[in-house]
DSSP file (Angstrom, degrees, kcal/mol; ACC not computed):
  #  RESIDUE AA STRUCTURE BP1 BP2  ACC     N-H-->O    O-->H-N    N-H-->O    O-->H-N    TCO  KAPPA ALPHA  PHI   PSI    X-CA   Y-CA   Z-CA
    1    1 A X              0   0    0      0, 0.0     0, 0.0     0, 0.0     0, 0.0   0.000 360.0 360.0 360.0 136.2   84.5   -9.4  115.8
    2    2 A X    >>  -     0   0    0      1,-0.1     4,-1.4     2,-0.0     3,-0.9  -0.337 360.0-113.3 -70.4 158.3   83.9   -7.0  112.7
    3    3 A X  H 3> S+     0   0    0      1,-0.2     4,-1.1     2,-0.2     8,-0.2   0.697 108.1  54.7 -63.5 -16.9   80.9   -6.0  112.0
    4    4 A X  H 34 S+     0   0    0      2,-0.2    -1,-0.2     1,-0.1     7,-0.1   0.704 103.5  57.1 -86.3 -10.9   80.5   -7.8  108.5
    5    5 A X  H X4 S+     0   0    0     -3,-0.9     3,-1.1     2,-0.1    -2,-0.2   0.932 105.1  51.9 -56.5 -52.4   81.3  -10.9  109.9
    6    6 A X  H 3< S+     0   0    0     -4,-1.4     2,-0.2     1,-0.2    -2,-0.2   0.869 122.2  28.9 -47.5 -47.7   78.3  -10.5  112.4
    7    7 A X  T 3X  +     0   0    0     -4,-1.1     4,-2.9     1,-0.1    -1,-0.2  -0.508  63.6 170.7-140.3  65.5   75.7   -9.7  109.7
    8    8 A X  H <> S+     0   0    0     -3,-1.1     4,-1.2    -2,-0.2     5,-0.3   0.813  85.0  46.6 -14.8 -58.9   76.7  -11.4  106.4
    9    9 A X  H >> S+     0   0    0      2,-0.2     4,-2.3     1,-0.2     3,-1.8   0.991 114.1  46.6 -62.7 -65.1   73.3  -10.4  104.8
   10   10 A X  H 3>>S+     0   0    0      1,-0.3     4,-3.5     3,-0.1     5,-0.7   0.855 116.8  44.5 -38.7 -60.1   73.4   -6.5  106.1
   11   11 A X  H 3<5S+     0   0    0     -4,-2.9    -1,-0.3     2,-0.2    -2,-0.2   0.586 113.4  51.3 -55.3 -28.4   77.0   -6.2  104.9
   12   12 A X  H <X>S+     0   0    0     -3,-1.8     4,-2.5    -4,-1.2     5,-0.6   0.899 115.6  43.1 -32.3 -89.5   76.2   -8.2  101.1
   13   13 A X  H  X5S+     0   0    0     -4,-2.3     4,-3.4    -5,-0.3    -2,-0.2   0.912 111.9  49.7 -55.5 -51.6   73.4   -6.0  100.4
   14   14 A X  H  X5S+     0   0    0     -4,-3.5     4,-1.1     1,-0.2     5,-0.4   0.748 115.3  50.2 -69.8 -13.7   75.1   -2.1  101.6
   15   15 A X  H  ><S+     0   0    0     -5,-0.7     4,-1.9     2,-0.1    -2,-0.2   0.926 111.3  46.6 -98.8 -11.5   78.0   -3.1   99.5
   16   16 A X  H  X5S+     0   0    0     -4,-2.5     4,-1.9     2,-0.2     5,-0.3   0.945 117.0  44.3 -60.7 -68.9   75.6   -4.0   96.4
   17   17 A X  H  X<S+     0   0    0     -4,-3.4     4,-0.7    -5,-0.6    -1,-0.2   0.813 113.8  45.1 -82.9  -4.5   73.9   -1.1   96.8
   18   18 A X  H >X S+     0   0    0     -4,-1.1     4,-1.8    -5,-0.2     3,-0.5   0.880 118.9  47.5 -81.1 -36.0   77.3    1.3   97.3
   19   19 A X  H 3X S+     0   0    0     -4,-1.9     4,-1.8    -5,-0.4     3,-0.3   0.949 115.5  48.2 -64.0 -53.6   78.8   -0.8   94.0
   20   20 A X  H 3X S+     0   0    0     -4,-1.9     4,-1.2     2,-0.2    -1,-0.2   0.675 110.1  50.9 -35.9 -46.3   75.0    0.1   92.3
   21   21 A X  H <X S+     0   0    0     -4,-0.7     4,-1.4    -3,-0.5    -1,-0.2   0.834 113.6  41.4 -65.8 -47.7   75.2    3.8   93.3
   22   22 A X  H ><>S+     0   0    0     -4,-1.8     3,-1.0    -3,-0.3     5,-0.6   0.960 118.3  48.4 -77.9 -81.2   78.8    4.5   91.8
   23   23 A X  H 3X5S+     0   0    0     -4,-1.8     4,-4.2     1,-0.3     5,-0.4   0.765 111.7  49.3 -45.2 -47.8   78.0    2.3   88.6
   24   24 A X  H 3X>S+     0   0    0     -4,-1.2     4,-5.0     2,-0.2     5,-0.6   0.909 109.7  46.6 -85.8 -18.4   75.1    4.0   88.3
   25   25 A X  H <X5S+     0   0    0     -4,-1.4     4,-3.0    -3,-1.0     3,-0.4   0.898 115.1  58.4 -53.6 -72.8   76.6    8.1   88.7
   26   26 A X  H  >5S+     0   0    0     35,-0.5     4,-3.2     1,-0.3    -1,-0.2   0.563 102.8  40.5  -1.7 -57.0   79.0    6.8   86.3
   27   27 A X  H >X<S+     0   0    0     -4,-4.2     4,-2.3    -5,-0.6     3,-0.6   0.992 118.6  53.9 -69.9 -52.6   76.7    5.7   83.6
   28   28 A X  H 3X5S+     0   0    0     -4,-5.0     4,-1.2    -5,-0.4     5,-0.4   0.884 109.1  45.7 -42.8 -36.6   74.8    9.1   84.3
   29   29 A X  H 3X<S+     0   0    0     -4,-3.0     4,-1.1    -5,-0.6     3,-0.3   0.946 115.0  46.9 -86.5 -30.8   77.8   11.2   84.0
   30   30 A X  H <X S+     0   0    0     -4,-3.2     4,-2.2    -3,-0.6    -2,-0.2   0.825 108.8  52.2 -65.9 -29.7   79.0    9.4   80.7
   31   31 A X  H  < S+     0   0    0     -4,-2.3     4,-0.6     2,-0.2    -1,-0.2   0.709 112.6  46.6 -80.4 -19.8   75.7    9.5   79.0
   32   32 A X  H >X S+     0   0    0     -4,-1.2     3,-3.6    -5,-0.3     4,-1.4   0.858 117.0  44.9 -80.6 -85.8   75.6   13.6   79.8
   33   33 A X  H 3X S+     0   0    0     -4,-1.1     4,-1.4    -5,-0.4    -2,-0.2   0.626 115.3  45.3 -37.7 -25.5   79.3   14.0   78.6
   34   34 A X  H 3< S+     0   0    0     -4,-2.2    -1,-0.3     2,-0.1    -2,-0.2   0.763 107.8  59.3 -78.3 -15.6   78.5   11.7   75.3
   35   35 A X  H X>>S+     0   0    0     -3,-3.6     4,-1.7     8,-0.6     3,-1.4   0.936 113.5  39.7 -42.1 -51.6   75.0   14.0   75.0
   36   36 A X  H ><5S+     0   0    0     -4,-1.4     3,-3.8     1,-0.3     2,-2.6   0.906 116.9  51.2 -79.7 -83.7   77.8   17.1   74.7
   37   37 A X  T 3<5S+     0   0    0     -4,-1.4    -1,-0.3     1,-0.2    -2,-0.2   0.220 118.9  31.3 -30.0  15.8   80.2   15.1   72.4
   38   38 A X  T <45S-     0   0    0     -2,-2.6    -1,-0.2    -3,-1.4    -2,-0.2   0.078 110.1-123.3-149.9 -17.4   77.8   13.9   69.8
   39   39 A X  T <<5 +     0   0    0     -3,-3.8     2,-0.6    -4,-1.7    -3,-0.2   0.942  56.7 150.9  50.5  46.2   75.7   17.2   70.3
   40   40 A X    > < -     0   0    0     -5,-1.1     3,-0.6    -6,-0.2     4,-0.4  -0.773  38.2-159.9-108.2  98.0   72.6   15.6   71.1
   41   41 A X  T 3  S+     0   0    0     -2,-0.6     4,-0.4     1,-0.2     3,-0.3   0.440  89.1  63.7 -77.6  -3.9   70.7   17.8   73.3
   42   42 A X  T >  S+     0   0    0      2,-0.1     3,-1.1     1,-0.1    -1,-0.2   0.997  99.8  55.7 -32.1 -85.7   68.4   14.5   74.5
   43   43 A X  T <  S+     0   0    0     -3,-0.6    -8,-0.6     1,-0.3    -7,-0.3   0.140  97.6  65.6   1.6 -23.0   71.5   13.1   75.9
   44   44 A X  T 3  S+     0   0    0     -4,-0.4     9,-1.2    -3,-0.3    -1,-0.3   0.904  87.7  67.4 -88.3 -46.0   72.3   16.3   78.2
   45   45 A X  S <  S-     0   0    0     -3,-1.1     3,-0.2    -4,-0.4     7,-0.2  -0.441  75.3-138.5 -70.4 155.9   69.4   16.2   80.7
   46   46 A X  S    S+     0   0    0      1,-0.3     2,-0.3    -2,-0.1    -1,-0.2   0.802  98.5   3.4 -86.3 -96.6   69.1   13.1   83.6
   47   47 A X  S >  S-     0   0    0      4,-0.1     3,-1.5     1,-0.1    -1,-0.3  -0.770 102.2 -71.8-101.1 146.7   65.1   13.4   82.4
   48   48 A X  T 3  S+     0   0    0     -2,-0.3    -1,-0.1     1,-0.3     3,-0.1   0.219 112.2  10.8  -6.0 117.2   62.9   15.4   79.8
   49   49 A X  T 3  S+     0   0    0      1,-0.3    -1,-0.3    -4,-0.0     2,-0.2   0.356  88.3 122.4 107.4 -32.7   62.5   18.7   80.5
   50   50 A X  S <  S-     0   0    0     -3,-1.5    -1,-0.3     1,-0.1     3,-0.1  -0.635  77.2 -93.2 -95.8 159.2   64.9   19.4   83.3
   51   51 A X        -     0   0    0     -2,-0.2     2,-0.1     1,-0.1    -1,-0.1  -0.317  56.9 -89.4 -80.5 159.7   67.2   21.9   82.7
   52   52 A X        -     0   0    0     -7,-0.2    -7,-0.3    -3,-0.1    -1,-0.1  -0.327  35.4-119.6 -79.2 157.7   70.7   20.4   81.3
   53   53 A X        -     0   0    0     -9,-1.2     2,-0.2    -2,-0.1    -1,-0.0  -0.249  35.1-103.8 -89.3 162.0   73.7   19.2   83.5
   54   54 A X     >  -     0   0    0      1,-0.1     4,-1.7   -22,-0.0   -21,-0.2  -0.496  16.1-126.3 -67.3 150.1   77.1   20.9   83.1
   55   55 A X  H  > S+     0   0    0      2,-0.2     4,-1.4     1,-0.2   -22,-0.1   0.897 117.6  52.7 -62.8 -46.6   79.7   19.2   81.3
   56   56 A X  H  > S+     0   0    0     48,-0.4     4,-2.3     2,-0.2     3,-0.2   0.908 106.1  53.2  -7.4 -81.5   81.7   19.9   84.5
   57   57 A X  H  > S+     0   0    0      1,-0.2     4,-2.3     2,-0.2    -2,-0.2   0.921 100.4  61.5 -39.3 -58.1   79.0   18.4   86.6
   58   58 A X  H  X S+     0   0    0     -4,-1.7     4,-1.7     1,-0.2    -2,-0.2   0.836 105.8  44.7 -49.9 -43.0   79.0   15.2   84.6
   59   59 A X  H  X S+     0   0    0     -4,-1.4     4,-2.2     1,-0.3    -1,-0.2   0.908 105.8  59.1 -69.1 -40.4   82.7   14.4   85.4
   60   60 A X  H  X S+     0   0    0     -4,-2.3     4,-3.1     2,-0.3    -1,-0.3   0.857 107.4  43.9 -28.2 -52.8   82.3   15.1   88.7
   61   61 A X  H  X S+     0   0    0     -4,-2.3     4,-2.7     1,-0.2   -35,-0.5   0.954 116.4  53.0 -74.6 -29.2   79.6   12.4   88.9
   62   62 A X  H  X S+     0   0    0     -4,-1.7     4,-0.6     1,-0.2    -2,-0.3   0.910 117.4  36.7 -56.1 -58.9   82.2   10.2   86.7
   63   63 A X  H  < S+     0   0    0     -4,-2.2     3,-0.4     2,-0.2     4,-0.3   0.842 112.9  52.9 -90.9 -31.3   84.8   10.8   89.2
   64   64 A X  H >X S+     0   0    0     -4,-3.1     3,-2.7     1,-0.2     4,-2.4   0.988 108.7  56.0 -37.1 -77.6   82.7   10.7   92.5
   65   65 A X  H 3X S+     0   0    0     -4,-2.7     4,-0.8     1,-0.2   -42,-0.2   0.673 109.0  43.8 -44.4 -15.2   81.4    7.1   91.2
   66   66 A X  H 3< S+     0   0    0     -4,-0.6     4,-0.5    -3,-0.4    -1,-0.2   0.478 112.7  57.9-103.2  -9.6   85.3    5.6   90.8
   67   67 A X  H <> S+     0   0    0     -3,-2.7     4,-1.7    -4,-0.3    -2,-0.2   0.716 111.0  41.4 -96.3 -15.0   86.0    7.3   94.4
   68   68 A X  H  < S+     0   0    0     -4,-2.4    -2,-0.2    -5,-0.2    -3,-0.1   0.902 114.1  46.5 -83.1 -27.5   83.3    5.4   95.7
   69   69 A X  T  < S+     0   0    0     -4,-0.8    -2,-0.2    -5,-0.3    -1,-0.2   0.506 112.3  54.6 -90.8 -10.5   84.1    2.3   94.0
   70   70 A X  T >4 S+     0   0    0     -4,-0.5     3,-3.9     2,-0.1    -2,-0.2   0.941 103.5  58.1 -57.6 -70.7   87.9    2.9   95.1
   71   71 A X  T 3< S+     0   0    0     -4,-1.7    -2,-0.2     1,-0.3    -1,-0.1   0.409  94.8  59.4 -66.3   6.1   86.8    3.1   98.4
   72   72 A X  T 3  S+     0   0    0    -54,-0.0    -1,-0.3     2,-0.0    -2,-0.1   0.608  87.7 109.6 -91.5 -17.5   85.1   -0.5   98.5
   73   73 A X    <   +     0   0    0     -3,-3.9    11,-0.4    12,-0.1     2,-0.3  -0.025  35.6 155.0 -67.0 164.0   88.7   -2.2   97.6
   74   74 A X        -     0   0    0      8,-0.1     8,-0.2     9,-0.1     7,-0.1  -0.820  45.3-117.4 175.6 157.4   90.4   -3.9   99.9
   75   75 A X        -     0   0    0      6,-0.5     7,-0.1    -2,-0.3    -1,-0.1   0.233  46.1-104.3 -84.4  23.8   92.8   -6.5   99.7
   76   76 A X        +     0   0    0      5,-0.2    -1,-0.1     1,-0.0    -2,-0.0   0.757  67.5 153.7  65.3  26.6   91.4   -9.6  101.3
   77   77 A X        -     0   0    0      4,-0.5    -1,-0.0     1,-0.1     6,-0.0  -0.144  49.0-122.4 -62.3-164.8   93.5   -8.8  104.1
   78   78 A X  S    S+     0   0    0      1,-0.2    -1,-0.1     2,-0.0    -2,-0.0   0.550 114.0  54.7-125.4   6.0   91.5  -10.6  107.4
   79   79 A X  S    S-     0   0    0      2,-0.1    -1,-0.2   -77,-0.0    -2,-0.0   0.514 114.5-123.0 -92.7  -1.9   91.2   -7.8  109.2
   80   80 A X        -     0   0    0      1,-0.2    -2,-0.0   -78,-0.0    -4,-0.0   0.575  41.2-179.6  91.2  21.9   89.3   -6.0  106.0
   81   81 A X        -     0   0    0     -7,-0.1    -6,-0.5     2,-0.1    -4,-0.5  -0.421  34.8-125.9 -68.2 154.9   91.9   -2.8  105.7
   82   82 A X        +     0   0    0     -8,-0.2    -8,-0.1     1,-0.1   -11,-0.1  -0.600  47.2 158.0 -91.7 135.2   91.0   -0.2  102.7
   83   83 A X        +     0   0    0     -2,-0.4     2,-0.4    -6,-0.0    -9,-0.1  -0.449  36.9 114.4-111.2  11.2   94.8   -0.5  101.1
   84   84 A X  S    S-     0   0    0    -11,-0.4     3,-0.1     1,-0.1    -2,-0.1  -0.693  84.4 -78.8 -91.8 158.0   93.0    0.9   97.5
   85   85 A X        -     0   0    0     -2,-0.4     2,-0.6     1,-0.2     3,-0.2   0.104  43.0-101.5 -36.7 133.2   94.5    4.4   96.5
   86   86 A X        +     0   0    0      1,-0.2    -1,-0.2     2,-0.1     4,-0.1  -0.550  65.5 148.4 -63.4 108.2   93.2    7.7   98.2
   87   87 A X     >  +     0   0    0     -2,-0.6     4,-1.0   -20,-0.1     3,-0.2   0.369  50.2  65.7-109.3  -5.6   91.2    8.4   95.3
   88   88 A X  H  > S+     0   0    0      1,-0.2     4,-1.5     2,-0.2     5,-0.6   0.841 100.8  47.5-115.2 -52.6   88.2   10.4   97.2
   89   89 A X  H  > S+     0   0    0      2,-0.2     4,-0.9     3,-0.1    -1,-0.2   0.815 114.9  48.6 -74.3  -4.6   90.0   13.5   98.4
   90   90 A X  H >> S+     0   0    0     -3,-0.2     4,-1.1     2,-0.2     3,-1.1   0.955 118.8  43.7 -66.4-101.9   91.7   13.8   94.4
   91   91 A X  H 3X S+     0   0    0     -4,-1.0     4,-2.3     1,-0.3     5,-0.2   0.596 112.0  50.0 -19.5 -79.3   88.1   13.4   93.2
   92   92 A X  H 3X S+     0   0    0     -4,-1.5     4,-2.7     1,-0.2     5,-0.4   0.888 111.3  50.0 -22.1 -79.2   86.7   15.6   95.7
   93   93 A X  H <X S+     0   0    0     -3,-1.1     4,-2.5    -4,-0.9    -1,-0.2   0.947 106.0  56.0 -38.3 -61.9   89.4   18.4   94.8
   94   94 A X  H  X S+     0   0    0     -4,-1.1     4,-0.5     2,-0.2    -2,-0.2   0.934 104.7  46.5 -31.2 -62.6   88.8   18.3   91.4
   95   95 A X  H  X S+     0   0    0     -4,-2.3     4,-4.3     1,-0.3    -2,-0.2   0.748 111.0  54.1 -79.1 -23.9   85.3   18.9   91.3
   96   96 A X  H  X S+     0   0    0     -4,-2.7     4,-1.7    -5,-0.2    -1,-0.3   0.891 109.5  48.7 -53.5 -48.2   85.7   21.9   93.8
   97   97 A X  H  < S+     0   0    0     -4,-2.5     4,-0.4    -5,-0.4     7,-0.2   0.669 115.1  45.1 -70.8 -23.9   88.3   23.4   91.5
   98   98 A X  H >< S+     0   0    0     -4,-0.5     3,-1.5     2,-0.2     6,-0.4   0.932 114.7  52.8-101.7 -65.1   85.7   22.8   88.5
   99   99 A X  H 3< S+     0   0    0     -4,-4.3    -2,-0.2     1,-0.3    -3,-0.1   0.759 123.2  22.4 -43.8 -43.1   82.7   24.3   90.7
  100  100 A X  T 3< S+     0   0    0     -4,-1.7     2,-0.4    -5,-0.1    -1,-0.3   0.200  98.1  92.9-127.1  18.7   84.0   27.1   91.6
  101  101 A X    X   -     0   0    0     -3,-1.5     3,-1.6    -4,-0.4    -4,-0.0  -0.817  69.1-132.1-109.0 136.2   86.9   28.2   89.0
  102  102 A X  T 3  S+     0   0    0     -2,-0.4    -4,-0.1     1,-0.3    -3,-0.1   0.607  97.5  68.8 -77.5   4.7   85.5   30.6   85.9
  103  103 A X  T 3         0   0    0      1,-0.2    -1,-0.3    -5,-0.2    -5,-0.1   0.862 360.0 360.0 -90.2 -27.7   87.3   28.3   83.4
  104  104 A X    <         0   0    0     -3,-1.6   -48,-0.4    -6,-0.4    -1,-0.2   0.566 360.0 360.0 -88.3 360.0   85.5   25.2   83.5
């Protein structure tokens, strides 16, 4: 028997809080990258004070949250298989190539 069958609640609640987590890089990384597009230097920092995130960084969290939220699909098959798109090693790649490349 799978394990979300066994513990409805547990299984409810960790996928709420993976769906919560992505939604929430997401917003964080859009609200830095409209900070840099609008040139409002508020709008760059996560809080007051801290120094501000890279524009770089922000997509990263933008593309990290939609590989997490990738990795939640699944087609209602009934054994529960992951059939949504490898998005996590793409994502992943990217933000390595961004980190550590003199362009970005």
């Amino acid at each position: 028997m799978p394990a979300s069958r066994a513990r409805p609640n547990l299984h409810n609640a960790s996928m709420a809080f993976a769906v919560l987590a992505a939604l929430l890089a997401m917003v964080g990384g859009a609200v830095v990258l409209a900070g840099y597009l609008l040139d409002l230097p508020a709008l760059r920092a996560i809080l007051h004070g801290w120094a501000p995130m890279k524009p770089t960084s922000a997509l990263c969290f933008i593309l990290n949250g939609l590989a997490l939220l990738f990795s939640l699909l699944t087609t209602g098959r009934p054994d529960g298989a992951n059939t949504a798109p490898p998005v996590g090693p793409v994502c992943s790649r990217c933000c390595l190539f961004c980190r550590y490349s003199s362009a970005c």
